[in-house]
C-alpha positions as CSV (number, residue, x, y, z in Angstrom):
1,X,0.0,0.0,0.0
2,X,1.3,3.2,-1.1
3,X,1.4,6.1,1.1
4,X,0.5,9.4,-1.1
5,X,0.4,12.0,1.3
6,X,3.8,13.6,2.1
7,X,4.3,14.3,5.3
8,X,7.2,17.2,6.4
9,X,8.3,18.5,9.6
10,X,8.8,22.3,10.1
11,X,10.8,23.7,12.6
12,X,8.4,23.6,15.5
13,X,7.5,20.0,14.8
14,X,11.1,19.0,15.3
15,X,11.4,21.2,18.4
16,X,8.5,19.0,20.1
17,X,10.3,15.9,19.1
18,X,13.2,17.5,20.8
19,X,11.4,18.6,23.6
20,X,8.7,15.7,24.2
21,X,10.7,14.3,26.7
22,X,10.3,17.6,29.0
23,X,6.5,17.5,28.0
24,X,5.5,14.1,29.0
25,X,6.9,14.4,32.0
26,X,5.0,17.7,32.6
27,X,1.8,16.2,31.6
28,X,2.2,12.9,33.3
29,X,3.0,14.3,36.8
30,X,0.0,17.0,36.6
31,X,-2.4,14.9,35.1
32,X,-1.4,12.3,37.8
33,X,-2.2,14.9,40.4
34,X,-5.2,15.3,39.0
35,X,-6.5,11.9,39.2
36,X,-5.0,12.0,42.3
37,X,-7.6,14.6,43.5
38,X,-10.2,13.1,41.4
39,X,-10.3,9.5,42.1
40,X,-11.5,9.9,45.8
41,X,-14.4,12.1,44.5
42,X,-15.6,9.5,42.1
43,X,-15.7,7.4,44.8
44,X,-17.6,9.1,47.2
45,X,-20.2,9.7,44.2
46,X,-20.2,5.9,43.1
47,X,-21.1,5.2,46.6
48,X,-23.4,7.8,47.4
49,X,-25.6,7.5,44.0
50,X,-25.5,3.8,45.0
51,X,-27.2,4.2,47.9
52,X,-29.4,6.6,47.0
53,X,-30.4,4.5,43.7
54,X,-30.5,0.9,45.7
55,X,-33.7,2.6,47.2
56,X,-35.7,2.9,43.5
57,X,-36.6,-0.1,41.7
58,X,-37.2,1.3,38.5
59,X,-33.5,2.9,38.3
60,X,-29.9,1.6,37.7
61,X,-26.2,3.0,38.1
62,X,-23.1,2.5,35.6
63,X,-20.2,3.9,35.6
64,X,-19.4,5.0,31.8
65,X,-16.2,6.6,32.8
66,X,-13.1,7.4,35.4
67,X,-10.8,9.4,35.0
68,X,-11.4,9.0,31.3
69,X,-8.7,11.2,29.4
70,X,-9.9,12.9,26.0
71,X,-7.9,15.1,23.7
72,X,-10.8,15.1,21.0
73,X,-14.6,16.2,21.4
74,X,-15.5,12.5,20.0
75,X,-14.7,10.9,22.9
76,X,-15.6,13.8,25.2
77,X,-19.5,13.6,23.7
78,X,-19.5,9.6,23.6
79,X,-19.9,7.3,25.8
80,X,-17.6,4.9,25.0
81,X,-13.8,4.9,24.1
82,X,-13.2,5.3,20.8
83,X,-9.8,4.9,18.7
84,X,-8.4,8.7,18.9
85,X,-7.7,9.4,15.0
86,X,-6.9,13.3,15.7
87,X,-5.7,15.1,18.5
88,X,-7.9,18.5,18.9
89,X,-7.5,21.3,20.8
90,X,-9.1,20.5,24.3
91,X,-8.3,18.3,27.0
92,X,-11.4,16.7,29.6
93,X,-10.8,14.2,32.2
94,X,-14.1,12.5,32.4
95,X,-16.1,11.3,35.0
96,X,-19.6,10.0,34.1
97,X,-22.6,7.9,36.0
98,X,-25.4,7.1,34.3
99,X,-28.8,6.5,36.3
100,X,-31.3,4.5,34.2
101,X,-34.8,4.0,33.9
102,X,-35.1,0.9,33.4
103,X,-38.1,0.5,31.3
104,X,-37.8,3.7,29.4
105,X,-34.1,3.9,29.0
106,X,-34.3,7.5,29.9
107,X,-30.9,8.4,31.3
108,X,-29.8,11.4,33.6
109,X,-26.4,12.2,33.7
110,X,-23.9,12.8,36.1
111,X,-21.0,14.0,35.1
112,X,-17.6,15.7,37.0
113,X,-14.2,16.7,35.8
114,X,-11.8,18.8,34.5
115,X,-12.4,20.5,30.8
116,X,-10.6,22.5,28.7
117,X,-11.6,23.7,25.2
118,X,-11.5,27.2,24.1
119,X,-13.3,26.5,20.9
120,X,-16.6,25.5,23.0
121,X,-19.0,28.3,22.5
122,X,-21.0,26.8,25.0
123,X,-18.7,28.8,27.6
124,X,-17.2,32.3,27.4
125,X,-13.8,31.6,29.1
126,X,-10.5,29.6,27.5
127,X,-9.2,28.8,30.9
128,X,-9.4,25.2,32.0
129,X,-12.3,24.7,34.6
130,X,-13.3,21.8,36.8
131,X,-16.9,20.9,36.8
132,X,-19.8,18.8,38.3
133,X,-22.9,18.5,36.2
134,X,-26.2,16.8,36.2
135,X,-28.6,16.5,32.6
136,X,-31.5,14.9,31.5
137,X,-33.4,14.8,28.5
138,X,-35.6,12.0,28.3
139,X,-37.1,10.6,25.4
140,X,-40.1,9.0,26.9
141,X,-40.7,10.0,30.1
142,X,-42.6,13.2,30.2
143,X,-42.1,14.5,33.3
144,X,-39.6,17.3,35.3
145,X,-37.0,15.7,38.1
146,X,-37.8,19.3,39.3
147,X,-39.4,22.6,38.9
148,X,-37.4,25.8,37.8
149,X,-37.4,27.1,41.6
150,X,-35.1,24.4,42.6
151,X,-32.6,25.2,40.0
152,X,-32.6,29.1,40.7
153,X,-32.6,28.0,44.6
154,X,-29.4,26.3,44.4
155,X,-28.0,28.8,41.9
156,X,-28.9,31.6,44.7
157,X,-27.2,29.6,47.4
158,X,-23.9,28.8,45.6
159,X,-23.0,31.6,43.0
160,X,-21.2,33.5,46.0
161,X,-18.7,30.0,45.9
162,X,-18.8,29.0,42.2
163,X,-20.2,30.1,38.7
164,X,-23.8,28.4,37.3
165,X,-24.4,27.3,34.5
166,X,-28.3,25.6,33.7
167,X,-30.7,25.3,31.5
168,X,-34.3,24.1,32.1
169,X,-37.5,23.4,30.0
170,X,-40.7,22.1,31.6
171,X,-43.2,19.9,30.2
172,X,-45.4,22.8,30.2
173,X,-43.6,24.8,27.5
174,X,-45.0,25.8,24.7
175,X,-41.9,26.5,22.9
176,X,-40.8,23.0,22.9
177,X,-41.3,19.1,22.7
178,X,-38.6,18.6,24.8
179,X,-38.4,18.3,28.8
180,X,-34.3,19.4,29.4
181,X,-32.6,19.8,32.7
182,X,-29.1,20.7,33.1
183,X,-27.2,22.2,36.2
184,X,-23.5,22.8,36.1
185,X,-21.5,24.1,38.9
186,X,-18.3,25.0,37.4
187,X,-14.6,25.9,39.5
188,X,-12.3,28.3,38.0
189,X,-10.0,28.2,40.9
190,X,-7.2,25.1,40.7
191,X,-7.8,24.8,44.7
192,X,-8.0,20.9,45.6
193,X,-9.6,22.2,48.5
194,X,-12.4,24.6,46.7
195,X,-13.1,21.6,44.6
196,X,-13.6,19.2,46.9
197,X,-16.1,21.1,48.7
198,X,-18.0,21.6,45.4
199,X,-18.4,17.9,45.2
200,X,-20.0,17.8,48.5
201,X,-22.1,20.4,47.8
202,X,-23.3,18.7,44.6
203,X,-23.9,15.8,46.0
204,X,-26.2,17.0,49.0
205,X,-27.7,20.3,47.5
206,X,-28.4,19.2,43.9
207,X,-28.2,15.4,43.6
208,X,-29.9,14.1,46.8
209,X,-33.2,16.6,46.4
210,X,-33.3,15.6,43.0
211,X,-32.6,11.3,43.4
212,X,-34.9,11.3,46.7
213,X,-38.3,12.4,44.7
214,X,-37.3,10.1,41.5
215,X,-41.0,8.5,40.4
C-alpha cells in the first residue's frame, strides 16, 4: 500500500520531538495529580448514587467513565472509548454515571471533571475549569425531576462560591417538545480544596433533592 500523502516536519515539529521528553513528564506528573484529586471524589459519588439508587426499583447506576482522558470532542461527547484518530485542541478528564430507567431507558447524567476547550461556544472563558454537572433529557418519560425554583434556589445559594451554569424546560412549555434539565457548577480556581467542597455540595444540595423524589 502506497502512502501518497507527504508528510514534512517544520521547525516547530522537530522542536516537540526535541522537547517531548520535557513534555511528557510535565503532563504525566499534573495529570497524575489530578486523578489523584479526582479518584476519591468518584468514589464518594459511586457510593453515594449507590445508595441513593438501591432505594428505586425502576433505576440503575453504571459507571461509563473514570478518569477518562480525552484530547478530541469525540470521545468527550460519547460514551464509550473510541480509537483517537486526531488530536484537537481540548483536554477533559471524564467522569460519568449514568442512572437509568429501566423500562424507558431514559438516562440522567452525572458528570464531573476537569475541561478544557477554548473552541466551546457553550462557555465564554478559554481557561481550563473543573466541573460537576447533572442532565437529562428524556425521550419518553414526560415528566420534570424538578421545577425551575429548585434550580434558581441552588443557583442563589452557591454563586457566592462558584459560577452556574443551567438550563431548564418544563413539560409545560410551549416552545418545545422537549423536557431538558441541566445544572453545572463550574470551578475556575485550581484549589483541591475549593473543589472538593464543590463535590459535597453537589452531592447534597443538587443530587440528593433531585434522586430522593425520583418516580
Amino acid at each position: 500500500m502506497s502512502i501518497k500523502q507527504k508528510i514534512e516536519f517544520n521547525e516547530l515539529d522537530i522542536k516537540f520531538h526535541e522537547e517531548l521528553p520535557t513534555v511528557m513528564d510535565l503532563l504525566s506528573a499534573c495529570t497524575n495529580k489530578i486523578i489523584d484529586l479526582l479518584t476519591p471524589i468518584h468514589d464518594n459519588l459511586d457510593h453515594f448514587l449507590n445508595e441513593m439508587i438501591s432505594k428505586k426499583e425502576n433505576y440503575k447506576l453504571k459507571i461509563i467513565f473514570k478518569n477518562m482522558i480525552s484530547f478530541n470532542n469525540e470521545i468527550f461527547s460519547s460514551n464509550k472509548a473510541t480509537t483517537l484518530n486526531k488530536i484537537h485542541n481540548q483536554l477533559a478528564i471524564i467522569n460519568r454515571f449514568h442512572i437509568l430507567h429501566i423500562e424507558s431507558k431514559d438516562c440522567i447524567e452525572v458528570e464531573f471533571g476537569l475541561y478544557y476547550d477554548p473552541n466551546d461556544e457553550t462557555y465564554d472563558n478559554t481557561e481550563p475549569f473543573y466541573h460537576f454537572t447533572i442532565s437529562y433529557n428524556p425521550n419518553k418519560l414526560e415528566i420534570n425531576l424538578k421545577d425551575e425554583s429548585f434550580y434558581k434556589k441552588i443557583e442563589t445559594d452557591l454563586k457566592e462560591k462558584y459560577f452556574i451554569k443551567s438550563e431548564y424546560v418544563g413539560k409545560d412549555n410551549i416552545d418545545s417538545e422537549k423536557i431538558h434539565e441541566w445544572f453545572e457548577i463550574i470551578i475556575q480556581k485550581y484549589e483541591p480544596e475549593l473543589i472538593n467542597q464543590a463535590s459535597k455540595d453537589f452531592m447534597e444540595k443538587v443530587l440528593a433533592p433531585i434522586l430522593m423524589v425520583l418516580p
